[in-house]
ROMAR-240224 format. One line per 8 residues: number of its first residue (from 1); their letters; for each residue z, y, x of C-alpha. Coordinates in steps of 0.05 Angstrom, whole numbers, plus 5000, padded with zeros to 4 digits. Layout:
<recs>
NUM = a = Z:Y:X  ... .
</recs>
This chain:
<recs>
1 = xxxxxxxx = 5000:5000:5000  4984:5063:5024  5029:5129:5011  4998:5197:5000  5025:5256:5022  5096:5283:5011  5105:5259:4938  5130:5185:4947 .
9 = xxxxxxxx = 5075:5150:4909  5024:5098:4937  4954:5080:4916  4967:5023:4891  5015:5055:4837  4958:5107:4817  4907:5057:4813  4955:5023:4760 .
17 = xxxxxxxx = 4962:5085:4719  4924:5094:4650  4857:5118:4660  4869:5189:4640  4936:5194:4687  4895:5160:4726  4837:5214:4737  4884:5266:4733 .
25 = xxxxxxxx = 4923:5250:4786  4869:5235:4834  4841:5303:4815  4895:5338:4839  4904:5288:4903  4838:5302:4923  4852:5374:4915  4920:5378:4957 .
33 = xxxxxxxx = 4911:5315:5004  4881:5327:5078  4813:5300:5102  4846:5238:5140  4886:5227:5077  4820:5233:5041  4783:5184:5084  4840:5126:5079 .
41 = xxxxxxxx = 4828:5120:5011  4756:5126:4996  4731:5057:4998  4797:5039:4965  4787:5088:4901  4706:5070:4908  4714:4990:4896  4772:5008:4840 .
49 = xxxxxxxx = 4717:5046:4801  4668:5001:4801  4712:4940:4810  4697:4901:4875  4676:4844:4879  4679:4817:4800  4717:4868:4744  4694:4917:4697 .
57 = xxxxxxxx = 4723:4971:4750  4747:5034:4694  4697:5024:4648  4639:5059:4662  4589:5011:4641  4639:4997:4570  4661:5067:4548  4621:5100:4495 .
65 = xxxxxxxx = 4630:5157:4461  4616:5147:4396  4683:5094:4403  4735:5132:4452  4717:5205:4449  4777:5211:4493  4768:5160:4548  4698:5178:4555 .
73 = xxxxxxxx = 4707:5255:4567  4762:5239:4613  4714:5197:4656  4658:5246:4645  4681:5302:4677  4716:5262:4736  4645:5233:4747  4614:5290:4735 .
81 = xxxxxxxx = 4551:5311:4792  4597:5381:4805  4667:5340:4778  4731:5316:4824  4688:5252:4849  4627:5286:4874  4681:5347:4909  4713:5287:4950 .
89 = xxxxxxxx = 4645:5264:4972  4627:5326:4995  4693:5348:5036  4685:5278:5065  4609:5300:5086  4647:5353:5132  4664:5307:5185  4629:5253:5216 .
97 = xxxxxxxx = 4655:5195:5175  4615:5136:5160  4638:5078:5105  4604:5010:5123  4576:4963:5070  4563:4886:5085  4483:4867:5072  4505:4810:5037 .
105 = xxxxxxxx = 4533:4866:4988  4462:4885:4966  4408:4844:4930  4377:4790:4959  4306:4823:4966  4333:4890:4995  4364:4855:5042  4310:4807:5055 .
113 = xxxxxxxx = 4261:4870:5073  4322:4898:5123  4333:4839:5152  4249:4837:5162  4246:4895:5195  4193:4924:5139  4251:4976:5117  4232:5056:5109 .
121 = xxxxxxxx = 4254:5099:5168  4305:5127:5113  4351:5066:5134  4343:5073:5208  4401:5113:5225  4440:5071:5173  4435:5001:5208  4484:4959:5246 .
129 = xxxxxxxx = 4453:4902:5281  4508:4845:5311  4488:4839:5384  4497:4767:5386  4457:4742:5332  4413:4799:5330  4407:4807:5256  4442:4880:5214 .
137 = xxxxxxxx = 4497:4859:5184  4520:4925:5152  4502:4986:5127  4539:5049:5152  4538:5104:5104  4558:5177:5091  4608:5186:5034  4553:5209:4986 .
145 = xxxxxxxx = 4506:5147:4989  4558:5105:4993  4585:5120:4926  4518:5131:4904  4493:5052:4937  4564:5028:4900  4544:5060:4827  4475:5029:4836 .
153 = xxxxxxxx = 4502:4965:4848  4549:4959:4785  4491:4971:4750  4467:4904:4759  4530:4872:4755  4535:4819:4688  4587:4861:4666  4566:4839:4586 .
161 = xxxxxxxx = 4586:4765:4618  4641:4775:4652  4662:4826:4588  4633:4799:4529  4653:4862:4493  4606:4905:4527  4559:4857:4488  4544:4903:4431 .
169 = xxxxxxxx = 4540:4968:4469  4494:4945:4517  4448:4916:4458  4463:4970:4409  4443:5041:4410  4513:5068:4431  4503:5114:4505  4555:5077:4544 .
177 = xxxxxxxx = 4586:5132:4604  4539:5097:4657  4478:5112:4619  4505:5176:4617  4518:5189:4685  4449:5156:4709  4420:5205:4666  4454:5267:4693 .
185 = xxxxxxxx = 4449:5244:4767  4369:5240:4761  4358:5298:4729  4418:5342:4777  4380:5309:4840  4308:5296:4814  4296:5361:4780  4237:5354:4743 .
193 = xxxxxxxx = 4236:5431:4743  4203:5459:4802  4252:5518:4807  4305:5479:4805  4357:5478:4853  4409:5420:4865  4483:5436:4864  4519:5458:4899 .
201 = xxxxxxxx = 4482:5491:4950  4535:5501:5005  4534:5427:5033  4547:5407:5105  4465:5401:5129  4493:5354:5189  4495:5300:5164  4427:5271:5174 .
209 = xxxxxxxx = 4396:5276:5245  4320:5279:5262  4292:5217:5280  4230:5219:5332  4209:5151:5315  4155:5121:5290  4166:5130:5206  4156:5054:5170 .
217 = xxxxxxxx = 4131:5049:5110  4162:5013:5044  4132:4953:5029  4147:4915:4971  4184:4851:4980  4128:4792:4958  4059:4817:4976  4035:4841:4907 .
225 = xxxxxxxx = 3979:4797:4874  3937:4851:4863  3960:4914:4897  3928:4939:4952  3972:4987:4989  3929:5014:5036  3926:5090:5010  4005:5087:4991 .
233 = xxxxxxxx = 4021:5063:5065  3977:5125:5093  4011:5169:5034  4082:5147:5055  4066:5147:5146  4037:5222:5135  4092:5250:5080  4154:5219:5116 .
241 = xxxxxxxx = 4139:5250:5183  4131:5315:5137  4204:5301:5108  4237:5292:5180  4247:5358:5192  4318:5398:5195  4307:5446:5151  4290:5394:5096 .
249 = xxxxxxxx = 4352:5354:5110  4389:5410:5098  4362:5427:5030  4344:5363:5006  4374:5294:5046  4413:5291:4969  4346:5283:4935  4314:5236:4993 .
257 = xxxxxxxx = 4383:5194:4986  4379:5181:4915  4295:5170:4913  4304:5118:4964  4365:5085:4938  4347:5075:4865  4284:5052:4876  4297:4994:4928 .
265 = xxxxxxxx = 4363:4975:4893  4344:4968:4824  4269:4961:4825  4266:4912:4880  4326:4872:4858  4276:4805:4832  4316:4770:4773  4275:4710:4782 .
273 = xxxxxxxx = 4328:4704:4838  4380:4700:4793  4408:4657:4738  4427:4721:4687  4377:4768:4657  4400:4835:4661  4434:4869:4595  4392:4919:4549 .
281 = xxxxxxxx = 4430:4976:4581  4413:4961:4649  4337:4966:4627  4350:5031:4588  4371:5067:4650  4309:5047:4683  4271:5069:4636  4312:5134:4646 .
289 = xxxxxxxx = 4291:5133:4730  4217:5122:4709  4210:5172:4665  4249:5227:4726  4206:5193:4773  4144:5212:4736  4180:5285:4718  4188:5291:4785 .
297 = xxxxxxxx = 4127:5272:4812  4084:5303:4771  4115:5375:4795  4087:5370:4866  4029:5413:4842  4081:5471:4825  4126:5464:4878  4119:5507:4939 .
305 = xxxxxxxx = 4193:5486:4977  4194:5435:5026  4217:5376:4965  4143:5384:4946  4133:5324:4998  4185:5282:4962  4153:5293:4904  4082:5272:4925 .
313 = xxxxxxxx = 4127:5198:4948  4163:5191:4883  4111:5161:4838  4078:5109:4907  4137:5080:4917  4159:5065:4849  4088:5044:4835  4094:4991:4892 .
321 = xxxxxxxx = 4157:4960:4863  4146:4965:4783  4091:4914:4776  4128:4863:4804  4190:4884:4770  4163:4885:4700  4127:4820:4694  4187:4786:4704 .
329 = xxxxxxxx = 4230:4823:4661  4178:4811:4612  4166:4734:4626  4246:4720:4617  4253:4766:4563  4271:4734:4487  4231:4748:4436  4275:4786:4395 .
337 = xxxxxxxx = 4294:4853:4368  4317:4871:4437  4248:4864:4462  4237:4934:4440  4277:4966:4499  4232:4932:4557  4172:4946:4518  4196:5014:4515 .
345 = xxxxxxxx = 4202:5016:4590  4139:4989:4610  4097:5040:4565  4143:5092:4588  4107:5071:4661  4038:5073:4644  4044:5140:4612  4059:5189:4661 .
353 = xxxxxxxx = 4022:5239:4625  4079:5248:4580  4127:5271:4632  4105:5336:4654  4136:5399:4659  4112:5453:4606  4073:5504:4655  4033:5435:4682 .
361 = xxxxxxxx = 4020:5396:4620  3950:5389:4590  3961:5326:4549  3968:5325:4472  3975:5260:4447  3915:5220:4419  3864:5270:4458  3828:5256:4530 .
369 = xxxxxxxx = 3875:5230:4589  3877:5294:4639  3839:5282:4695  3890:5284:4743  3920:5216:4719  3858:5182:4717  3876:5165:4789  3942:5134:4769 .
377 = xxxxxxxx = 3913:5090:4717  3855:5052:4762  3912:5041:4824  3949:5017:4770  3915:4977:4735  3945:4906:4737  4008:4938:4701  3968:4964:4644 .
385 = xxxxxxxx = 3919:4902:4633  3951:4833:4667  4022:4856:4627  3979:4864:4557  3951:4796:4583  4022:4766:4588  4048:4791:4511  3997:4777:4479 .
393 = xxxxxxxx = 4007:4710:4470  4077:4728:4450  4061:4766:4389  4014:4716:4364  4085:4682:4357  4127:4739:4326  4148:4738:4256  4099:4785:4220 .
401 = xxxxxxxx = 4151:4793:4162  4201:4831:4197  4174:4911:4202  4211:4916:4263  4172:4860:4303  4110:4892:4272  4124:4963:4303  4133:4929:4365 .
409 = xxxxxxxx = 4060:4912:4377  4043:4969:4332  4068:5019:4395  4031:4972:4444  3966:4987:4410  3973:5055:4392  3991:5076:4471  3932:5035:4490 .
417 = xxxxxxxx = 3882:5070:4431  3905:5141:4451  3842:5184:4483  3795:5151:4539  3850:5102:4557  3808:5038:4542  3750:5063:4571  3785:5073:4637 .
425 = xxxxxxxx = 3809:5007:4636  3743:4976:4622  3710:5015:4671  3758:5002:4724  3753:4917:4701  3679:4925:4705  3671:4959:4784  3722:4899:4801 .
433 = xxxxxxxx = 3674:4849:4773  3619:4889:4802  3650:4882:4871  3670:4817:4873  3643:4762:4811  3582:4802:4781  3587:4835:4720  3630:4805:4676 .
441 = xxxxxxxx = 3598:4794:4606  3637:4813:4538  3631:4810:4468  3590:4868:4434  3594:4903:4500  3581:4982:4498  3564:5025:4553  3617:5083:4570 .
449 = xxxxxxxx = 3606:5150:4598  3648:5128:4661  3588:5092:4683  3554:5135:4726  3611:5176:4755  3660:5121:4770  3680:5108:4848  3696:5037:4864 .
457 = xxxxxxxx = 3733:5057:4919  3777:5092:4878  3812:5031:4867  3879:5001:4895  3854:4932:4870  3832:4886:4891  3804:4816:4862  3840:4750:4891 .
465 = xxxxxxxx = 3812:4686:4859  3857:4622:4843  3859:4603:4925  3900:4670:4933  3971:4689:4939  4013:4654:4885  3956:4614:4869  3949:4671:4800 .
473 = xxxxxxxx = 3874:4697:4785  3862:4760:4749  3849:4753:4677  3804:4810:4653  3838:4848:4594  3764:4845:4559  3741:4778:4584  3732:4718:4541 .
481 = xxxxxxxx = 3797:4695:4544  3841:4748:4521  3782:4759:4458  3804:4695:4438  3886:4709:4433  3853:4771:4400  3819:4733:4342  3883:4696:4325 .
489 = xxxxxxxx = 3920:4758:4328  3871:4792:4279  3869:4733:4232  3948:4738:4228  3951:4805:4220  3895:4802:4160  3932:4749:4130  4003:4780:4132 .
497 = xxxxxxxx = 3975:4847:4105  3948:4812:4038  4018:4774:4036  4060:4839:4041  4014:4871:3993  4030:4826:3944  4105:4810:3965  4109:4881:3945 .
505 = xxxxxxxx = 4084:4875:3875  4131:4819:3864  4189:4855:3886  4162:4919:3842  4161:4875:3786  4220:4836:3786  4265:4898:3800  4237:4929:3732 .
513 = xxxxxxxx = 4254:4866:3699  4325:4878:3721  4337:4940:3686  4299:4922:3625  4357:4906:3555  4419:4936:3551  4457:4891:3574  4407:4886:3641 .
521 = xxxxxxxx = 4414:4957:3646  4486:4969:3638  4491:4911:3700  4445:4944:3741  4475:5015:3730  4559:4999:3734  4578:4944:3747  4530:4905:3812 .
529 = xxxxxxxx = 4490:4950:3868  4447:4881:3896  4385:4909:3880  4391:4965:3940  4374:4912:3992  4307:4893:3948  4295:4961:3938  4289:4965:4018 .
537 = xxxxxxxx = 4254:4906:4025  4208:4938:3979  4194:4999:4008  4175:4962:4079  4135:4914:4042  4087:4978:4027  4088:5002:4086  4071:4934:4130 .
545 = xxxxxxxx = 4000:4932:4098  3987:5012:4123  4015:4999:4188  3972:4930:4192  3910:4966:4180  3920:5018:4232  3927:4962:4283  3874:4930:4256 .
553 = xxxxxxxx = 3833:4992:4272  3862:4999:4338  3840:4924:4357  3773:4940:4337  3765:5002:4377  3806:4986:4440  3764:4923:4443  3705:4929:4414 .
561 = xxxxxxxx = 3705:4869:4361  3692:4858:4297  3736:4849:4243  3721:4785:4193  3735:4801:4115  3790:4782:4080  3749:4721:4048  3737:4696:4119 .
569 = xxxxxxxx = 3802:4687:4137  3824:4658:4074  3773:4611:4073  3782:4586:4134  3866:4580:4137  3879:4547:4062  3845:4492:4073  3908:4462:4064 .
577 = xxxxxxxx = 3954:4449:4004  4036:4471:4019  4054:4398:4034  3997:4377:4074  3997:4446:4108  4074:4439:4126  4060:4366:4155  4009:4390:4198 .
585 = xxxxxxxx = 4061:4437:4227  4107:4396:4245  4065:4345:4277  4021:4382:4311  4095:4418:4341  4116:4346:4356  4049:4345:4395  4081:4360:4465 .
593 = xxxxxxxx = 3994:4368:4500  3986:4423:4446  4002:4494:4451  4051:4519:4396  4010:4586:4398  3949:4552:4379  3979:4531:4309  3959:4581:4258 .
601 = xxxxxxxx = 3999:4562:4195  3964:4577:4125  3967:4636:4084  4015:4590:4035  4067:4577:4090  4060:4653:4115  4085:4671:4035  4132:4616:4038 .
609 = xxxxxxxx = 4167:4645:4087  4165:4712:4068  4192:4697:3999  4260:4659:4036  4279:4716:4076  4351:4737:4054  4406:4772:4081  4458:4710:4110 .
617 = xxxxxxxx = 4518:4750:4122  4576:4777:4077  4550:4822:4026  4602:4876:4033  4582:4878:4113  4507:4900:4093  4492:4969:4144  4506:5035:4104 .
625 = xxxxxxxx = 4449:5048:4057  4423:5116:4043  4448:5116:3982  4522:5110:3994  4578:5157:4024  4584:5125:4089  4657:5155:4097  4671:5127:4037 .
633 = xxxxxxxx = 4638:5059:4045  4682:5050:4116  4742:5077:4069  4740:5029:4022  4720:4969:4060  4782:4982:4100  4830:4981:4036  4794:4926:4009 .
641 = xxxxxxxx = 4793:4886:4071  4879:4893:4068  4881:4874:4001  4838:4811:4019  4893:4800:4077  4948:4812:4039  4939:4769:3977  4883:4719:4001 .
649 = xxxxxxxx = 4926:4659:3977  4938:4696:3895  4865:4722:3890  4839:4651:3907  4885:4613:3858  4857:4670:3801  4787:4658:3824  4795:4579:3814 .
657 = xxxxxxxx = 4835:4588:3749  4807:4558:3687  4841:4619:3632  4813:4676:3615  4838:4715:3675  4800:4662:3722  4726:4680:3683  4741:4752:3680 .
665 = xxxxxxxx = 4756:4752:3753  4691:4711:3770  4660:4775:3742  4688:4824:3787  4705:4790:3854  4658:4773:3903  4643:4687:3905  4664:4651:3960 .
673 = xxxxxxxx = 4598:4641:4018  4582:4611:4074  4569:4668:4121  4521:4654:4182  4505:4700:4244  4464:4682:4308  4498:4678:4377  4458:4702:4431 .
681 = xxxxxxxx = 4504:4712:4492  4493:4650:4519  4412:4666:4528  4385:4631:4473  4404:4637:4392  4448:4594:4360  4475:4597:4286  4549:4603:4272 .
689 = xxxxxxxx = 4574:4589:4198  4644:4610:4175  4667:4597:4105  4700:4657:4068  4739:4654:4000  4732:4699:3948  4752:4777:3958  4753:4841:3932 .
697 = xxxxxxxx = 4706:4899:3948  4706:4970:3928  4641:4986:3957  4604:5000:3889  4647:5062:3885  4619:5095:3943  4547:5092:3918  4518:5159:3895 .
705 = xxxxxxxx = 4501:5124:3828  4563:5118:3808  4586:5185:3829  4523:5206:3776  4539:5156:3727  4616:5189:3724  4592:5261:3722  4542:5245:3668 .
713 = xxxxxxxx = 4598:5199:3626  4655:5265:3646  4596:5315:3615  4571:5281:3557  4651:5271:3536  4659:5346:3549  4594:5373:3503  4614:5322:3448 .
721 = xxxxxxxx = 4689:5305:3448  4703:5367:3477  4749:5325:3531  4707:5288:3597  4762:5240:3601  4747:5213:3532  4687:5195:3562  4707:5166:3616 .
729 = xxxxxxxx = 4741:5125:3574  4692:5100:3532  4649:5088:3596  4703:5039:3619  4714:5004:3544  4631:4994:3555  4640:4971:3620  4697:4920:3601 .
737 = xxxxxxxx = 4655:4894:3538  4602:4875:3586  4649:4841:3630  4682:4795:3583  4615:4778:3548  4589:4762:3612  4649:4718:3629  4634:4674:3576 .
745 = xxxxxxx = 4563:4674:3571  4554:4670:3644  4615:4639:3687  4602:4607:3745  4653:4557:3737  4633:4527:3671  4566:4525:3679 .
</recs>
């Protein structure tokens, strides 16, 4: 244990205190306590935060706002890029003082590259090489990057394992404090703005010397497939020389730390290394780092300060990681609703156009790609075309009756429809073939203006047939092949549009037939509130067939195809009865030589399915609707939910009763279920069933129709009666009439 200061108390003690004690008091240590002092217990307080080697540290990565306000504003401004934290780094940056980091420490492929010798001449200065076995064996860092290397690192930490509730942050859309920070440390030391200045300005310049030797360029850790990297290498030799100058240390080693640091720690960490996928948050904050990297980047052409040349190496060297990166977050990826977030980051990537700063932007969406980032997309290409190559046998096998997995490859489509983006990509596919197999020949091909102007050499690409690296050929994006994926895609999406469009004009019917008699009516307006979940289902149902025909449009025109009629499609796919269709299925599933995405299933087993979608869970657990109080909903749920604790045992013996009471009761208390839910933290889904008795809810009372029912039942007792309670009262002798009529015309029990 180690004592600090005057005051009696040791580190230890501190580190023990509630967390916001606990960053108070190191607040005002790091105010009062001397440099030495300071130094001592750095790495100490550094592997407490982020909890070295295997806890959840103090939460960064598992406090979110929106569920301790207080906690997380504590931490906040501790964190902070001008808070107590960064002030300690920085008073520590006034003396010589280097922390050392062990290489195993870091992931495997950063490592790997150190250890190879094909490291940046950023790391040079930062090496420690045993003598004896001649290999580095640490790093040896300033106090800034070594906070910064730390907070990188417990970023990829399986923190949602190791704390399963982290779970639903990282999956939901809560802002954890990590995302947070990441965030605010980009955008403080990436400015994206080119007058922009990173604070504060008064740092010691020292502590970076200038290095006279040769400067190494990055190089990604597998030799891409595709990549060439001949104009990045020259980029990166001739811009890091630029950088090694004093006066640019002094202004901007900060910015140079973090470029280098986030990139090779989270984009060159491989997960096909590992055994864990990484959670949902970890991919939202680097979808936060591309989209400063391209900010960034695409400012060089306004910036006239030395960080100009840091901006021209922002976008290479993620580009020469990101490729790699995303296909195998993508391959190991499942195919559910969290899907969205790394589809999100990978069209975040290919649309750098969209991150420019407002004096340099010529983009608006849907017109012509600027110029200046037709150079991006043709060194680029593999991530726009051998990625679409890779999902789209994936959303052949999405379920087209969830809206959600529709707007997934809805997005997909419309990024690749906006402007001359297709055309670029079939240019660029067409010099390749050019170059290297002829010409390659595709359906109801159509010349493009890019023709004539088009450089082949323009392209960071290059063809490697099936005896290259990795044994992996490049599958043209409008070859043969993926027109195939494309026709089963089409037919799916035909058939699902004429299945919503009539799933909707079932559910429009059989909602009026709800509220049609008195009795019907009086149900649907007091006393039950089921339909709201139909009237939802409803209202996607007509919007599916809309959004199907815009990416039916988009197929067309992206790939030039031609879309078969309705009758075509029907024809061909219900050639099969229900039974004989459902057979098929499942023996042509058993059929271990055939590929499941090959199986089309009929129109009649696309409606069947449709049809049996329902809502598992408990009833009263439904997400808020827009047409309840959602104070009131959480309100009553939590007074219904003691109730239910509190006399489980009486209101099951009423609900089971054979008297009067027992059928009244089966009228106004909610039936015992089986509830299921699908566990997913173990990588793949798996159902979970829990029985639950019967209960009582209040959550019909925080619906707005029966705020309007009450008001109108209050008025019309006021204007005739001259009294609104009256009624109210004879709004809740109506109400009662229908309940005991329905007990005995429609109890559970005895029927």
């Amino acid at each position: 244990m180690m004592s600090l200061g005057n005051d009696g108390f040791f580190l230890s003690d501190i580190l023990n205190y509630p967390l916001i004690p606990r960053c108070d008091e190191f607040s005002h240590i790091i105010e009062r306590c001397s440099i030495k002092e300071l130094h001592d217990l750095f790495p100490t307080l550094v592997n407490s935060i982020f909890g070295v080697p295997n806890t959840t540290g103090w939460g960064l990565r598992t406090v979110c706002r929106s569920l301790n306000q207080q906690e997380f504003d504590c931490l906040y401004n501790f964190f902070t890029p001008l808070g107590p934290m960064f002030r300690l780094c920085y008073r520590l940056l006034n003396e010589p003082f280097k922390f050392d980091v062990p290489i195993e420490m870091l992931p495997f492929s950063t490592s790997q590259v150190l250890h190879n010798g094909g490291y940046a001449n950023f790391y040079s200065d930062m090496i420690n090489i045993d003598p004896c076995r001649r290999q580095i064996v640490s790093l040896s860092l300033n106090a800034f990057d070594y906070f910064m290397l730390h907070f990188l690192l417990h970023g990829l930490s399986p923190i949602h394992i190791m704390y399963p509730g982290a779970l639903a942050a990282h999956n939901g859309l809560w802002k954890t404090l990590y995302f947070t920070l990441t965030a605010d440390y980009l955008c403080t030391f990436l400015p994206a703005n080119p007058e922009s200045v990173v604070m504060p300005t008064n740092i010691c310049g020292s502590v970076k010397t200038t290095i006279s030797v040769p400067i190494q360029p990055i190089q990604p850790n597998r030799s891409p497939k595709y990549l060439s990297l001949s104009a990045i290498t020259h980029n990166f030799t001739t811009n890091a020389t630029a950088i090694r100058s004093p006066d640019s240390f002094r202004q901007h080693w900060r910015t140079e730390s973090v470029l280098y640091l986030f990139i090779d720690i989270w984009l060159r960490h491989n997960f096909d290394e590992c055994r864990e996928l990484p959670s949902s948050e970890f991919i939202r904050v680097v979808r936060i780092l591309v989209k400063q990297l391209h900010a960034f980047g695409n400012s060089a052409e306004l910036d006239n300060t030395s960080m100009s040349v840091l901006r021209k190496l922002a976008q290479p060297m993620m580009n020469a990681q990101m490729y790699s990166f995303l296909r195998c977050i993508i391959s190991r990826w499942p195919l559910d609703s969290s899907f969205t977030t790394v589809l999100e980051l990978w069209l975040s990537y290919i649309q750098p156009w969209r991150y420019t700063h407002p004096n340099n932007s010529m983009y608006v969406g849907g017109l012509q790609i600027p110029h200046r980032f037709e150079q991006f997309v043709m060194e680029n290409i593999v991530s726009y075309t051998q990625i679409l190559v890779q999902l789209l046998p994936r959303f052949e096998r999405i379920d087209f009756s969830s809206i959600k997995n529709i707007m997934m490859l809805y997005r997909v489509l419309k990024v690749f429809g906006q402007g001359n983006l297709s055309e670029l990509l079939r240019q660029s596919e067409q010099s390749m073939g050019s170059m290297h197999i002829g010409m390659m020949s595709t359906p109801n091909h159509k010349p493009h203006k890019y023709s004539d102007n088009f450089n082949a050499s323009n392209l960071s690409l290059s063809y490697r047939s099936e005896q290259s690296l990795h044994n992996e050929s490049y599958k043209h994006l409008f070859g043969m092949e993926v027109n195939d994926h494309l026709k089963h895609l089409v037919q799916k999406m035909i058939v699902f549009r004429e299945i919503h469009a009539e799933h909707a004009t079932k559910l429009e019917r059989d909602l009026r037939n709800r509220r049609k008699g008195f009795f019907k009516y009086i149900k649907w307006l007091l006393i039950h509130d089921d339909d709201a979940s139909s009237q939802q289902e409803l209202e996607d149902s007509k919007k599916i067939p809309d959004i199907l025909n815009n990416m039916l449009n988009a197929v067309s025109n992206i790939f030039d195809i031609d879309l078969p009629s309705p009758e075509e499609i029907m024809a061909h796919s219900s050639q099969y009865s229900w039974d004989e269709s459902r057979s098929y299925e499942q023996s042509a599933l058993m059929d271990m030589d055939k590929d499941v995405s090959d199986i089309f299933p009929s129109p009649t087993i696309m409606k069947k399915r449709v049809m049996e979608v329902q809502y598992m869970g408990d009833p009263a657990l439904i997400p808020i609707r827009s047409s309840e109080m959602a104070f009131l909903v959480r309100f009553l749920h939590t007074v219904s939910t003691k109730l239910n604790e509190k006399f489980e045992r009486e209101i099951d013996e009423v609900w089971n009763s054979n008297g009067i009471l027992g059928q009244l009761s089966r009228q106004v208390l909610y039936p015992p279920m089986t509830v299921r839910s699908f566990d997913k933290t173990l990588g793949f889904s798996r159902e979970l069933k829990q029985e639950i008795g019967a209960r009582i809810t209040f959550r019909l009372m925080a619906s707005y129709r029966t705020f309007i029912t009450l008001f109108c039942a209050y008025s019309l007792g006021s204007l005739i009666y001259e009294s609104g309670l009256f009624g109210l009262l004879i709004l809740i002798i109506i109400a009662f009439i229908y309940i005991v009529l329905s007990s005995f015309l429609n109890d559970p029990k005895s029927s």
